[in-house]
N, C-alpha and C positions, 0 to 999 in steps of 0.2 A: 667294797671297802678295801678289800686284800689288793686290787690294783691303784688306787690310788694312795695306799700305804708305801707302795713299791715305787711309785712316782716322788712320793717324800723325799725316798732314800735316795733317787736317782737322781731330783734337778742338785743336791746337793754333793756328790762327787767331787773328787779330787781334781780330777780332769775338767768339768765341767768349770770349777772354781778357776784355773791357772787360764784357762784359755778366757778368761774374763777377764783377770789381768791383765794376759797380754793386749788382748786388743785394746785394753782402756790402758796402758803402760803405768799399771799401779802398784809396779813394783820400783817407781821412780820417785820420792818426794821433793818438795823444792819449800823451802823455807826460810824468812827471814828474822833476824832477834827484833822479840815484842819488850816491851817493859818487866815483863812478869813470865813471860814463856813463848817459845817459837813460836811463830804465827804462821800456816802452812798456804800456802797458793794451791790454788787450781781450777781449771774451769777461766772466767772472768776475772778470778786476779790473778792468772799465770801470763806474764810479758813474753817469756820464750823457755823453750821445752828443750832439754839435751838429749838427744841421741847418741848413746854409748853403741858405739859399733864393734862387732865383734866378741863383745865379754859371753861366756857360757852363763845357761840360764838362771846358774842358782851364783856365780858371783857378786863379789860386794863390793861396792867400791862407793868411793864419795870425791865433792868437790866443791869450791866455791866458785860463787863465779860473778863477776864484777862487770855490768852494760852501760856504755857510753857512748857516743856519735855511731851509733851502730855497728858496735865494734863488742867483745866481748875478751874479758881478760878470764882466763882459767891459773886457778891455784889451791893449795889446802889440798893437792890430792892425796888420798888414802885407796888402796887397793888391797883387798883381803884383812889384812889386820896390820899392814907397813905404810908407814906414813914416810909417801914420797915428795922430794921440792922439788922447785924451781915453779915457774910462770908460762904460761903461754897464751897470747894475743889471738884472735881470729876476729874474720869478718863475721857478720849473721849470717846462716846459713851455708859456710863452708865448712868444711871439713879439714881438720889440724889432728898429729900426729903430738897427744900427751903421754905424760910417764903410765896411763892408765888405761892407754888404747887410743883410738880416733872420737875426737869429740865430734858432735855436730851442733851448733847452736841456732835452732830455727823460732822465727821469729812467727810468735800468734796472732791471732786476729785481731787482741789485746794490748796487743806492744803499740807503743808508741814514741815516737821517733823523736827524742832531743829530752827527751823525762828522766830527770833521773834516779834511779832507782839502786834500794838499797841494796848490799851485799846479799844475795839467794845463795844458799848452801841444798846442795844436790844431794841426796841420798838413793844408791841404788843399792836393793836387796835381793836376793834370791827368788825365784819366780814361786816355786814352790815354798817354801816360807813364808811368803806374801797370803797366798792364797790359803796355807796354813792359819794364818792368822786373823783373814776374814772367812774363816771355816769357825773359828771360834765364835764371832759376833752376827756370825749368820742365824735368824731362827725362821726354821721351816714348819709349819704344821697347817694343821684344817684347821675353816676359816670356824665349823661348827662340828660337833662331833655326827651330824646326821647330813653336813652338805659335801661335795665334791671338788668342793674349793678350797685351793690352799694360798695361805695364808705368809708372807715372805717379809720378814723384817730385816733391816741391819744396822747395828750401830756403829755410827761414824761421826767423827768431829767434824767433818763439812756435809752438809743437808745434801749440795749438788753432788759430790762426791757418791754417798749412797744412794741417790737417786738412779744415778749411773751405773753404779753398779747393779743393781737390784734389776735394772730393763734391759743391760745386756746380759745377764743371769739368764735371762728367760729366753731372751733370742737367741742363745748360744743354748738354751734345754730345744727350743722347737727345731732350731737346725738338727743338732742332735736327731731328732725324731721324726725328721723328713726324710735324710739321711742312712737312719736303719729301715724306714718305711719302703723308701727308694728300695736297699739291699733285699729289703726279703722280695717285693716286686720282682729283682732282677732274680733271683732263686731260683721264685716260681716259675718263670718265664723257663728260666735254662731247667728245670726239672721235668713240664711240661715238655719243652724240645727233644727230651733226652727219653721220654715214653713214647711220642709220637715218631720219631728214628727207629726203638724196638720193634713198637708195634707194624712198622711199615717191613722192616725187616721180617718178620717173622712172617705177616702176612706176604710178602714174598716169596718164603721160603714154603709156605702152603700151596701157593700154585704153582711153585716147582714139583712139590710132593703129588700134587693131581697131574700134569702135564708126565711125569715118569709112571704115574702109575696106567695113566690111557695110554 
């Protein structure tokens, strides 16, 4: 019970949470105006993904951004808490030089070519923050108070979204756990090396001790 209590506390980490982020880039939202409230893309209705190049992990920045004959118009940039203008054009998939850094607009599996589609407003947040905040909506526990299963919820406004999250959660705990598995393996190996050197030593130094003393 006491190790699998300690496994509770450990797939849910700080670290464990950011590096889930990063790999699923869900420190990035893309959303378009609903009648009644944003309506968020991702997954199956994300047309194309921006890569903010260069910004540090915990900056904030945002952007609108406008897709036509395969072409992408960027504006509405904000960076930090300054709301910057002008407009800038790029092809899909190049790389342009905005008031906010280097955009890159890559085109999903999703997108489709002559569709037009509404204004997507980009939100990018702090890495840590992110993961702050689905630390909040994360629940960890056993699946019964007598099994050795635990038990992983999270609440999200997209089904795929938490899906997502939830099974790189655990891949990024096993890595994790192969990982330190690996490190003690190598320990043992070089602590083991490092008795077998003594002892060969020392047994050396015994049949130096016999050989001076005949």
């Amino acid at each position: 019970i006491l190790k699998i209590n300690n496994e509770l506390l450990t797939i849910r980490t700080l670290d464990n949470l950011q590096e889930v982020v990063r790999r699923l880039n869900l420190n990035v939202n893309y959303t378009i105006d609903g009648r009644y409230h944003p309506t968020l893309l991702y997954g199956n209705t994300l047309p194309v993904e921006v890569n903010m190049i260069g910004l540090a992990d915990n900056a904030f920045a945002k952007c609108d951004m406008t897709i036509a004959d395969n072409k992408v118009l960027f504006s509405g940039f904000v960076l930090g808490m300054e709301e910057l203008g002008g407009q800038v054009t790029a092809k899909l998939n190049d790389t342009v030089s905005t008031p906010i850094g280097l955009l890159c607009a890559q085109a999903t599996d999703y997108y489709q070519a002559g569709k037009k589609y509404d204004v997507i407003h980009v939100r990018r947040s702090g890495i840590e923050s992110t993961a702050g905040g689905y630390a909040g909506r994360l629940g960890v526990s056993l699946a019964n108070k007598n099994a050795e299963v635990i038990l992983l919820t999270i609440n999200d406004i997209c089904r795929q979204r938490g899906d997502d999250f939830l099974n790189t959660l655990v891949a990024v705990y096993n890595d994790n756990w192969l990982k330190d598995k690996n490190q003690i393996m190598v320990s043992t190996s070089m602590f083991i090396d490092d008795r077998l050197q003594l002892i060969e030593q020392e047994l050396g130094n015994v049949d130096s001790d016999i050989s001076y003393y005949k």
